[in-house]
C-alpha positions as CSV (number, residue, x, y, z in Angstrom):
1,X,-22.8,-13.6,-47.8
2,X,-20.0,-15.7,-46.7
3,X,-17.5,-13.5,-45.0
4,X,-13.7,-13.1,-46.6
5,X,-10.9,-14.9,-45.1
6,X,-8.2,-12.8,-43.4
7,X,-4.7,-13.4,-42.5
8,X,-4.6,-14.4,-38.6
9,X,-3.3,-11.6,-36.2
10,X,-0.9,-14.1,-35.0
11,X,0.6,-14.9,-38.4
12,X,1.1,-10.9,-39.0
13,X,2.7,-10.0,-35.6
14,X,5.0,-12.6,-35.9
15,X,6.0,-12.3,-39.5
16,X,6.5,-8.6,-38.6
17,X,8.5,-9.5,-35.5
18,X,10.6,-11.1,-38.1
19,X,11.0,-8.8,-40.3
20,X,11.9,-5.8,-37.9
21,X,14.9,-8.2,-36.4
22,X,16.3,-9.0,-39.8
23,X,16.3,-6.1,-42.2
24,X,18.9,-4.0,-40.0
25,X,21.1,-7.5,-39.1
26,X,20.7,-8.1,-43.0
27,X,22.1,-5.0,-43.8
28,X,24.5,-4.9,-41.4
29,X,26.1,-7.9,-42.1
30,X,26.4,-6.5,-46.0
31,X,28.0,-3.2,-44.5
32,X,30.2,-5.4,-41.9
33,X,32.0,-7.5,-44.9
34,X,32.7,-4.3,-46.6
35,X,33.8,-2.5,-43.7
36,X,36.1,-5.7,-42.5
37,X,37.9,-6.1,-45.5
38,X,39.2,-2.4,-45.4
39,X,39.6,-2.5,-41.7
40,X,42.0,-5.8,-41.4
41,X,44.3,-3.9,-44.0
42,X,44.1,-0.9,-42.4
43,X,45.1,-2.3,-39.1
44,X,47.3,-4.8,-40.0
45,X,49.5,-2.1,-41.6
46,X,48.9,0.1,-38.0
47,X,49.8,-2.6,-36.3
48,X,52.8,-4.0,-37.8
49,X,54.2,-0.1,-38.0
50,X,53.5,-0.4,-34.3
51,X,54.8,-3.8,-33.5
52,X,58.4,-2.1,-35.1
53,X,58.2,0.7,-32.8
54,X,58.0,-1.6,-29.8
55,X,60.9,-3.3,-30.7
56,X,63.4,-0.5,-30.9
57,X,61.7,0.6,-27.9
58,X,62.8,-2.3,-26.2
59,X,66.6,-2.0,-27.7
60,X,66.7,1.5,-26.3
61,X,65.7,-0.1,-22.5
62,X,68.8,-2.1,-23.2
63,X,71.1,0.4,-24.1
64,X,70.0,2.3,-21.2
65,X,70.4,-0.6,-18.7
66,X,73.8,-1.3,-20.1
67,X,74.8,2.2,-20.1
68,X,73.6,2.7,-16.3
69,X,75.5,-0.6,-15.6
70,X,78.9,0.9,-17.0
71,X,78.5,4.6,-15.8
72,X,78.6,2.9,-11.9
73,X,81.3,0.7,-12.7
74,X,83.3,4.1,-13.9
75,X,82.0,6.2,-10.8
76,X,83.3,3.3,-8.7
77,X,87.0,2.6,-10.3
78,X,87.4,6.6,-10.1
79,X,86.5,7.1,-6.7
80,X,88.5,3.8,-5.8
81,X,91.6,5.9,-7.1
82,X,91.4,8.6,-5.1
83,X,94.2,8.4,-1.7
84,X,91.3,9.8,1.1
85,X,89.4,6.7,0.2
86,X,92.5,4.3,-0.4
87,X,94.0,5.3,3.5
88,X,90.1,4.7,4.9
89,X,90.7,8.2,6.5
90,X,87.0,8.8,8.7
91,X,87.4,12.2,7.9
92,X,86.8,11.8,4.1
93,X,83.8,14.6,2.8
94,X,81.5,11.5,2.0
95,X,79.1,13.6,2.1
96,X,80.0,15.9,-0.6
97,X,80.7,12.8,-2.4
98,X,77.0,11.3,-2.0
99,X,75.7,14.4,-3.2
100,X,78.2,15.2,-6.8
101,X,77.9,12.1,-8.1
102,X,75.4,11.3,-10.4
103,X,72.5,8.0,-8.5
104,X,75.0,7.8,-5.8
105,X,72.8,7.4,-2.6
106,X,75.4,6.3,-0.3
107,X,79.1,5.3,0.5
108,X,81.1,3.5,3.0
109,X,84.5,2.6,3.7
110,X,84.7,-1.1,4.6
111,X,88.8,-1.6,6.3
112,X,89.7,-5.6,5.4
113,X,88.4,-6.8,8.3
114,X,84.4,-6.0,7.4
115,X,84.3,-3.1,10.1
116,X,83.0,0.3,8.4
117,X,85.8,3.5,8.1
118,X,83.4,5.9,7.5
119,X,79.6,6.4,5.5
120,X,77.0,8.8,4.3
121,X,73.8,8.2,2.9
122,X,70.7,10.3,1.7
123,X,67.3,8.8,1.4
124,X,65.9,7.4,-1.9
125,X,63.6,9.6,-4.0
126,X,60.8,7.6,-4.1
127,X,59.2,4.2,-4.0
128,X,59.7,4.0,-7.5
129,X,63.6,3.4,-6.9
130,X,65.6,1.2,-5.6
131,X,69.4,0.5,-4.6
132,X,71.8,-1.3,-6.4
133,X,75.5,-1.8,-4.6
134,X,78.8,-1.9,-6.2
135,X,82.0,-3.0,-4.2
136,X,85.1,-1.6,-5.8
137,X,88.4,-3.4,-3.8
138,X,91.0,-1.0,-3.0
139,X,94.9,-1.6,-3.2
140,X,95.2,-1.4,0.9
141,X,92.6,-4.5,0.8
142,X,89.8,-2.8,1.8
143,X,86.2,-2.0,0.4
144,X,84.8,1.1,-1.1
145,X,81.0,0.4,-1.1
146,X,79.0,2.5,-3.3
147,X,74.9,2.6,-3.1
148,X,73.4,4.0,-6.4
149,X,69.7,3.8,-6.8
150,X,68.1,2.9,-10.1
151,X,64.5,2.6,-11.3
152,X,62.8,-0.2,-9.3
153,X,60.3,-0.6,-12.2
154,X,62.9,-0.8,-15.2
155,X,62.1,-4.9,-14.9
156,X,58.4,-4.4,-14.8
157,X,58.2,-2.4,-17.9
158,X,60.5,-3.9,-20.2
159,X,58.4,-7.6,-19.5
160,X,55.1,-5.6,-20.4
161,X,56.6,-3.9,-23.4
162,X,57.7,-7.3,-24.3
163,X,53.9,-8.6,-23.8
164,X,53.0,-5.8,-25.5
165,X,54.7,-7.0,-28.9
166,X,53.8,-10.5,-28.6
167,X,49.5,-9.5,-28.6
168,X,50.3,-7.0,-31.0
169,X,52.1,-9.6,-33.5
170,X,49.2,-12.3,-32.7
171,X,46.5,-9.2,-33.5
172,X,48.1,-8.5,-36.7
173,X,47.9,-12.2,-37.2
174,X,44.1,-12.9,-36.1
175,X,43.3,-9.6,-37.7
176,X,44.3,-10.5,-41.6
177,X,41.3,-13.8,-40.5
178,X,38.6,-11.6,-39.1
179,X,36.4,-10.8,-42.4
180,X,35.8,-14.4,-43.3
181,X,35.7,-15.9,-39.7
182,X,32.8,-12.8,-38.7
183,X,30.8,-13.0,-42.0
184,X,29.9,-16.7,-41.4
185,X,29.7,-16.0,-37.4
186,X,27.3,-13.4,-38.2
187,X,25.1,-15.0,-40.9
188,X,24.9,-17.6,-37.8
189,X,23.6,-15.6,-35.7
190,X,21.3,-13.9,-38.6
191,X,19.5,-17.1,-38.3
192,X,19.6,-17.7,-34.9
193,X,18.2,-14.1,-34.2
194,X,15.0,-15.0,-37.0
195,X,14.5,-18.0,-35.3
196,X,14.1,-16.8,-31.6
197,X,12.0,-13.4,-33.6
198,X,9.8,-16.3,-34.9
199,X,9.8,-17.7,-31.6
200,X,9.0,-14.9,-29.7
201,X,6.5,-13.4,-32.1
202,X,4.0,-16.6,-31.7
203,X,4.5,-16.5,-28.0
204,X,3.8,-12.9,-27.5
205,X,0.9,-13.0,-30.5
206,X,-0.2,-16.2,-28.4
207,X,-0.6,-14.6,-25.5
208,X,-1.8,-11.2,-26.2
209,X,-4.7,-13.3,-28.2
210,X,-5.3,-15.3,-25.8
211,X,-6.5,-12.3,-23.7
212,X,-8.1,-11.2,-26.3
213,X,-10.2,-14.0,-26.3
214,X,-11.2,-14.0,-22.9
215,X,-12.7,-11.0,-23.1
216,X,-14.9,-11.3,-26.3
217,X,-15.6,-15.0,-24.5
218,X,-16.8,-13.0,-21.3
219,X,-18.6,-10.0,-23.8
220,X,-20.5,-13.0,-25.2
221,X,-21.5,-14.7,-21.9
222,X,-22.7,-11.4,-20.7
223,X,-24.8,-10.6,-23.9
224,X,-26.2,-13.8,-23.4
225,X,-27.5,-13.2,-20.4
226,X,-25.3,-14.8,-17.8
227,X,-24.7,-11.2,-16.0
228,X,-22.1,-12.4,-13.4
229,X,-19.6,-13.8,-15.7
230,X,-16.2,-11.5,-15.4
231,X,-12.8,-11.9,-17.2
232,X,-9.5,-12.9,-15.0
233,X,-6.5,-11.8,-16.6
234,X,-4.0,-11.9,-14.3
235,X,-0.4,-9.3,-14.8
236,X,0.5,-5.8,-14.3
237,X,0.1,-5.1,-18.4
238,X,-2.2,-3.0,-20.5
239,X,-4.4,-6.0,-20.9
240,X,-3.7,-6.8,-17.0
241,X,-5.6,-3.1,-16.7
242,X,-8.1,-3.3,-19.7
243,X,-9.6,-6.6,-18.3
244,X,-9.9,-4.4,-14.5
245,X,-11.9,-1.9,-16.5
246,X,-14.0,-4.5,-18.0
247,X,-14.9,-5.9,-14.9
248,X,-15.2,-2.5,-13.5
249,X,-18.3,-1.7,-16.0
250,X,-19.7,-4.7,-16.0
251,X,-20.1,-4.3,-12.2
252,X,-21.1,-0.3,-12.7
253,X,-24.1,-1.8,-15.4
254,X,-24.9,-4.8,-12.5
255,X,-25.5,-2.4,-9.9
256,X,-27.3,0.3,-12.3
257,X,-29.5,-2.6,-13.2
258,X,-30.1,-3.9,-9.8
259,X,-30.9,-0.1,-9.0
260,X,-33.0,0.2,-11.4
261,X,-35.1,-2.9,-10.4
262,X,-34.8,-1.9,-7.1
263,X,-36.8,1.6,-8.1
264,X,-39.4,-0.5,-10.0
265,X,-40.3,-3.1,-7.3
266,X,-40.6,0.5,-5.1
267,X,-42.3,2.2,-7.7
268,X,-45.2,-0.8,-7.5
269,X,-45.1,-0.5,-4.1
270,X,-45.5,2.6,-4.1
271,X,-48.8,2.6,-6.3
272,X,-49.7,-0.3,-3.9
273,X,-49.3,2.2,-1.0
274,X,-51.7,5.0,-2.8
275,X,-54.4,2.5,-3.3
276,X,-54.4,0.6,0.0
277,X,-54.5,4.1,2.0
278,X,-57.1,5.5,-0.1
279,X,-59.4,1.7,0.6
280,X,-58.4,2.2,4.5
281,X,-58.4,5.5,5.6
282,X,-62.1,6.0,4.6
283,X,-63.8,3.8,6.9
284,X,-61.8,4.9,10.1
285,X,-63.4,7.5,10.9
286,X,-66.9,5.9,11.1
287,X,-65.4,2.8,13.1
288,X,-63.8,5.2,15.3
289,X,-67.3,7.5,16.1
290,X,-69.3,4.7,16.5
291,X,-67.6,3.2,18.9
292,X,-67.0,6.1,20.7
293,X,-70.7,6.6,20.4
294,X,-71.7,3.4,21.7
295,X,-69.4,3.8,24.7
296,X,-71.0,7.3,25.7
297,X,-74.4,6.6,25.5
298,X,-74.5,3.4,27.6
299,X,-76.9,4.4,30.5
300,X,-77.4,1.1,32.1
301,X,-78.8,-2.3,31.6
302,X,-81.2,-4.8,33.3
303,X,-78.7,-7.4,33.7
304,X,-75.6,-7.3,35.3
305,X,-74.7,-3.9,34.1
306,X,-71.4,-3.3,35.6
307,X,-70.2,-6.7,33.5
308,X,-71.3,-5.3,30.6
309,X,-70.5,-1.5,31.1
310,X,-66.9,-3.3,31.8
311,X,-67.5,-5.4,28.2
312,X,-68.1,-1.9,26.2
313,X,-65.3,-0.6,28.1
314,X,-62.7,-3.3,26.9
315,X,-64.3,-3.5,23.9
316,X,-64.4,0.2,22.8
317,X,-60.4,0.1,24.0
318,X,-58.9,-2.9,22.0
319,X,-61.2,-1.2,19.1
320,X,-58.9,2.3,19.6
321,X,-55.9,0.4,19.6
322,X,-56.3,-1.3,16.5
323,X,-57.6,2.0,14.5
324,X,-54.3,3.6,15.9
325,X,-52.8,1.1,14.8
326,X,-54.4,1.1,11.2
327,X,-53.4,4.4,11.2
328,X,-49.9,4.3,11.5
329,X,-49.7,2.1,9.0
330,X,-52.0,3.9,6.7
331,X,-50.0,7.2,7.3
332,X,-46.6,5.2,6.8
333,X,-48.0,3.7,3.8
334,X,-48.7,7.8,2.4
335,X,-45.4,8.8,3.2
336,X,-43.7,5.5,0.9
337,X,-46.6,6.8,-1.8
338,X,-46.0,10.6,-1.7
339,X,-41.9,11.2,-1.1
340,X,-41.5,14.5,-3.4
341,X,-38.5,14.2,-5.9
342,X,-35.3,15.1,-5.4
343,X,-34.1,18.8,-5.6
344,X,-30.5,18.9,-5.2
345,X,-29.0,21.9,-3.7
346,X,-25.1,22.3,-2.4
347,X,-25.2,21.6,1.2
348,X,-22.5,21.7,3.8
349,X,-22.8,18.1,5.3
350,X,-21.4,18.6,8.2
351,X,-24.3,21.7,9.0
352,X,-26.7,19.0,8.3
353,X,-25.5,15.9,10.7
354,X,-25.3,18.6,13.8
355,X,-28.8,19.1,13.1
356,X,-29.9,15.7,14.4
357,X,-28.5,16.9,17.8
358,X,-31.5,19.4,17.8
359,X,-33.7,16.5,18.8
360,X,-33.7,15.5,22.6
361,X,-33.5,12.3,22.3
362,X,-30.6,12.0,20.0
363,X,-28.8,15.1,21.4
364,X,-27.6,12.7,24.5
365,X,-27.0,9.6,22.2
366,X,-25.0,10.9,19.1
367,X,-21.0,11.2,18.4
368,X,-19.7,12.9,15.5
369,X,-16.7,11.8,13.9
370,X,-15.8,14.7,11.2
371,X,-13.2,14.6,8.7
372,X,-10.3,17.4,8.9
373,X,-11.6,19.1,5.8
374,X,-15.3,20.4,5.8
375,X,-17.1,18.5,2.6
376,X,-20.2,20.1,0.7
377,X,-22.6,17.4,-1.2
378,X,-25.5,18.4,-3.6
379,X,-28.3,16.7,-1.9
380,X,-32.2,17.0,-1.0
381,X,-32.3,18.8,2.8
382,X,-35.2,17.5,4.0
383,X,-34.8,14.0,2.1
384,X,-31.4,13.3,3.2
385,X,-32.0,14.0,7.1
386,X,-35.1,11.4,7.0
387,X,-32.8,9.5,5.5
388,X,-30.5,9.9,8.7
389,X,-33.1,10.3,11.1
390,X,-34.2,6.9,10.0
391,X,-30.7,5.4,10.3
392,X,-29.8,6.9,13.6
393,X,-33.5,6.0,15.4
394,X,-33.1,2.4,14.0
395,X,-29.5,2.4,15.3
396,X,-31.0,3.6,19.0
397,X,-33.6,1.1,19.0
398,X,-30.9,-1.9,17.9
399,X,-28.8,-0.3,21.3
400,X,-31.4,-0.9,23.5
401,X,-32.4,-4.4,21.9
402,X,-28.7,-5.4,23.3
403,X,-29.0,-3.9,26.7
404,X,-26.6,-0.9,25.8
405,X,-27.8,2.8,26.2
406,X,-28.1,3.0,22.7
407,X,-25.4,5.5,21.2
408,X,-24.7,5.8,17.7
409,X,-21.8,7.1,16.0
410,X,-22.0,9.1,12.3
411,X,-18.9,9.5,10.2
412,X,-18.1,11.1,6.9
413,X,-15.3,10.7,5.1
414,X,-14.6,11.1,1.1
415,X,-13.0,8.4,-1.1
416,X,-9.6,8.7,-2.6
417,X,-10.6,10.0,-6.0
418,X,-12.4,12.8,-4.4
419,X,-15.9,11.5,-6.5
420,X,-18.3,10.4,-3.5
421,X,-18.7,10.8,0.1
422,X,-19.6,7.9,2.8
423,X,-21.8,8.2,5.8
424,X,-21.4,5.8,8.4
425,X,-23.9,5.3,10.8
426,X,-22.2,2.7,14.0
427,X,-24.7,1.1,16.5
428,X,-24.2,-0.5,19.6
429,X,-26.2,-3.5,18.7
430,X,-26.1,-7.3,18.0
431,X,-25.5,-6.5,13.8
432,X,-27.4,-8.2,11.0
433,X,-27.6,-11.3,10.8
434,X,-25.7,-12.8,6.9
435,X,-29.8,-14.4,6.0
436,X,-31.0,-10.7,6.3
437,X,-28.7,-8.4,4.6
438,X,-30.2,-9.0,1.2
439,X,-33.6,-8.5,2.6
440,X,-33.2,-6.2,5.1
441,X,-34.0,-3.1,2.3
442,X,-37.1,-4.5,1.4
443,X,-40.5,-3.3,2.0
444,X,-42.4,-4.8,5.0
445,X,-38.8,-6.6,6.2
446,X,-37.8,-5.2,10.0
447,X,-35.8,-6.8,12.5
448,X,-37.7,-4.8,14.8
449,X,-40.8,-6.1,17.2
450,X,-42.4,-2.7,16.6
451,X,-41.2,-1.4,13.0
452,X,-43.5,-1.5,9.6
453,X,-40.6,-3.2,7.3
454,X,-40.6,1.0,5.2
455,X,-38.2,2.9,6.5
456,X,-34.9,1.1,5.3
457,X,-36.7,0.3,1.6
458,X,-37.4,4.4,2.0
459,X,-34.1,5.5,2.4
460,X,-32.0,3.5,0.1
461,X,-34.7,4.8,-2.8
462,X,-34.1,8.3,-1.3
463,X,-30.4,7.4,-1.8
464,X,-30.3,5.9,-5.3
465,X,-32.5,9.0,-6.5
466,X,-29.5,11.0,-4.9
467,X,-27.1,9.1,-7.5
468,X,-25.6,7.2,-4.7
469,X,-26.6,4.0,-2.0
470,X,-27.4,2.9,1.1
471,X,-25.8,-0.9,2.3
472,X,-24.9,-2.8,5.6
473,X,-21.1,-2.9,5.8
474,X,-19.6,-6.4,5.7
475,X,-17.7,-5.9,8.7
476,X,-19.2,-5.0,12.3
477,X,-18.7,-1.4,13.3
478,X,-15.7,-0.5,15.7
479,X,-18.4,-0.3,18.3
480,X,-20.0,-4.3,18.1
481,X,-22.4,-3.5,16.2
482,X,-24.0,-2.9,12.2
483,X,-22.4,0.0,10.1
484,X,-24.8,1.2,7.6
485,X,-23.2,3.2,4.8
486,X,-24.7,5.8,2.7
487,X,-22.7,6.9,-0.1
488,X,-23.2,10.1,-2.2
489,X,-22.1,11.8,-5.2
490,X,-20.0,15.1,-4.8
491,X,-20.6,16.5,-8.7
492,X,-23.3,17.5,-10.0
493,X,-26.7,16.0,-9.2
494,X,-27.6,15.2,-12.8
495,X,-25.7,12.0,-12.5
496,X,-28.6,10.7,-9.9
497,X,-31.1,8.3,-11.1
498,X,-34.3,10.6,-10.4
């Protein structure tokens, strides 16, 4: 059945970019030509009503310069009148006179020669006055000087009242234009504003697909079987984050699955283990006591018996050895076969890590490094100290490999989100070399002249039942050597793999 065409996401995002940036511009530009038409009238009528006030505003500011102008020219003929003044007599109240008079600041007697009779003066009210001198001539020839102080911002504000009048007429002017001029400015930018809507929409629609693509491209790369393909969307978005949290699973499911073939290549071995120690372990004990038998009841020999007693001797030795040997291996290979599952109880971690200094030989070696808060994990006792056991006699060993005295340093910390808890075990050795970290877990792998290649592969499958893991650290520890990190859950145990 073929499948039925649909309208692109790209073609509706954009068409309803469109049509959210139109419809209100549409209707405003209906509502503006109504509203403009009213509105010139309106304020043309204001503004001529206006415009006449102004202008009898500015008639008054001349009658009231004029008038200012002739009230001081009548002050000074009157005062020029008076005989005190005419004779230039110093002992004239000026004073009084500076302070009856209505603006008169100040007065002097000038005598015909420009030398001054007599004066008084007060000081001007305020900066926003100013003095303005009128010389009245006197009939003895002198000069009565009067001071009057006027408004020093008369000037000012009759030029902006006049610039007020002039924008006001040129508003009512402009204004009766406005409906016609703004109605075609507007449908302009009507279409200008669907154009960059259109513009915008297929960029944005673009891009947002675009990502979209990527990650059904990666989901399909993935579900055919090309595990390590991730999406790279780069930004601080949504997308930016969804693409993270892609990546994030798809890594969660790679190490799940990586776990889970870990547990199944252990879980042969395992069954290997069983059967080999069952094959083994029977014939010791026969090997051992006939040996043992053969060595006790030599009595002598014809020839050369102390050659051969020596012969048995050697012989019966190396033949210990190796059945020691056997042994071990057959007793390590039990252990890997018969580790009991996992029953998680809450544990205070800290309780169990001071228990390894219990042992002699670590009590001397071993330095804590604690976090300020106490942590409790839901873990396997007796599983989870093999588990460090393991780490810290391995860490010893790789110590004394180097020369050093072999001390190890444990730390425990929590992550940031509060959801897991790292152990980090710090040797003193030469570190792991980059060939062996990906082997290094594996059964019958040891960097050791001595070890059986189990106890690593043992503890990281004690750790993965625990819901958590065991790994080198990509870095050398702050003390030269490997860090091995062992991570585990602090919920609930149910999350573990076992």
């Amino acid at each position: 059945m073929s499948r039925r065409k649909t309208v692109p996401l790209q073609v509706k995002l954009t068409f309803a970019l469109v049509l959210i940036v139109l419809m209100p511009l549409a209707m405003s530009a209906y509502f503006i030509g109504q509203l403009g038409k009213a509105a010139a009238n309106v304020a043309a009528g204001e503004a001529s009503a206006r415009t006449e006030i102004l202008g009898k505003s500015i008639e008054t500011y001349h009658d009231l310069v004029s008038t200012t102008k002739d009230l001081h020219r009548e002050i000074a003929a009157r005062l020029a009148r008076r005989p005190d003044l005419i004779a230039l007599a110093p002992a004239s109240d000026l004073e009084k006179l500076v302070h009856n008079e209505p603006g008169l600041r100040a007065v002097a007697l000038v005598r015909p020669d420009g030398t001054v009779a007599a004066e008084a003066s007060r000081p001007l009210a305020g900066p926003m006055w100013r003095d303005k001198v009128v010389d009245e001539e006197l009939v003895n020839g002198g000069t009565l000087r009067l001071t009057f102080e006027v408004s020093a911002t008369l000037n000012d504000d009759l030029q902006k009242l006049k610039q007020s009048i002039d924008a006001t007429r040129t508003f009512v002017q402009i204004k009766s234009a406005l409906p016609g001029g703004y109605r075609t400015a507007f449908l302009v930018l009507i279409g200008m504003a669907g154009l960059v809507a259109a513009g915008l929409g297929l960029w944005a629609s673009r891009s947002v697909l675009r990502r979209i693509d990527a990650l059904v491209s990666t989901a399909r790369r993935v579900s055919d079987g090309h595990l390590d393909a991730r999406v790279e969307l780069r930004g601080q978005d949504e997308m930016a984050e969804l693409g993270s949290a892609f990546n994030t699973m798809l890594d969660d499911l790679d190490q799940t699955r990586q776990q889970l073939q870990y547990l199944q290549r252990m879980g042969v071995w395992q069954d290997v283990a069983r059967r080999l120690a069952h094959e083994i372990k029977n014939p010791l004990t026969p090997i051992q006591l006939a040996v043992q038998q053969c060595v006790s009841a030599y009595k002598g020999a014809d020839t050369d018996p102390v050659r051969f007693k020596k012969l048995l001797a050697d012989a019966g030795e190396i033949v210990e050895e190796e059945i020691e040997g056997l042994r071990r291996l057959v007793d390590t290979f039990r252990t890997l076969g018969a580790l009991p599952k996992v029953e998680a109880a809450p544990l205070a971690l800290a309780e169990v890590i001071e228990e390894l200094k219990l042992d002699p030989m670590m009590a001397t070696r071993l330095t804590l490094d604690p976090p300020a808060e106490p942590l409790t994990v839901r873990a396997d006792k007796l599983l989870l100290k093999r588990v460090l056991v393991n780490l810290v006699e391995n860490a010893i060993h790789a110590g004394q490999e180097a020369g050093n005295p072999g001390n190890v340093v444990i730390g425990w910390r929590s992550d940031p989100r509060g959801d897991s808890v790292a152990i980090t075990v710090d040797d003193h050795g030469k570190g792991v070399a980059p060939e062996s970290r990906d082997k290094i877990f594996e059964p019958y792998v040891t960097t050791k002249a001595t070890g059986t290649g189990l106890g690593l592969a043992i503890a990281r499958k004690i750790a993965i039942e625990h819901g958590g893991e065991l790994s080198i650290a990509a870095e050398r520890a702050p003390t030269g050597g490997a860090r091995f990190v062992m991570t585990l859950p602090l919920r609930a145990a149910e999350s573990s793999l076992a």
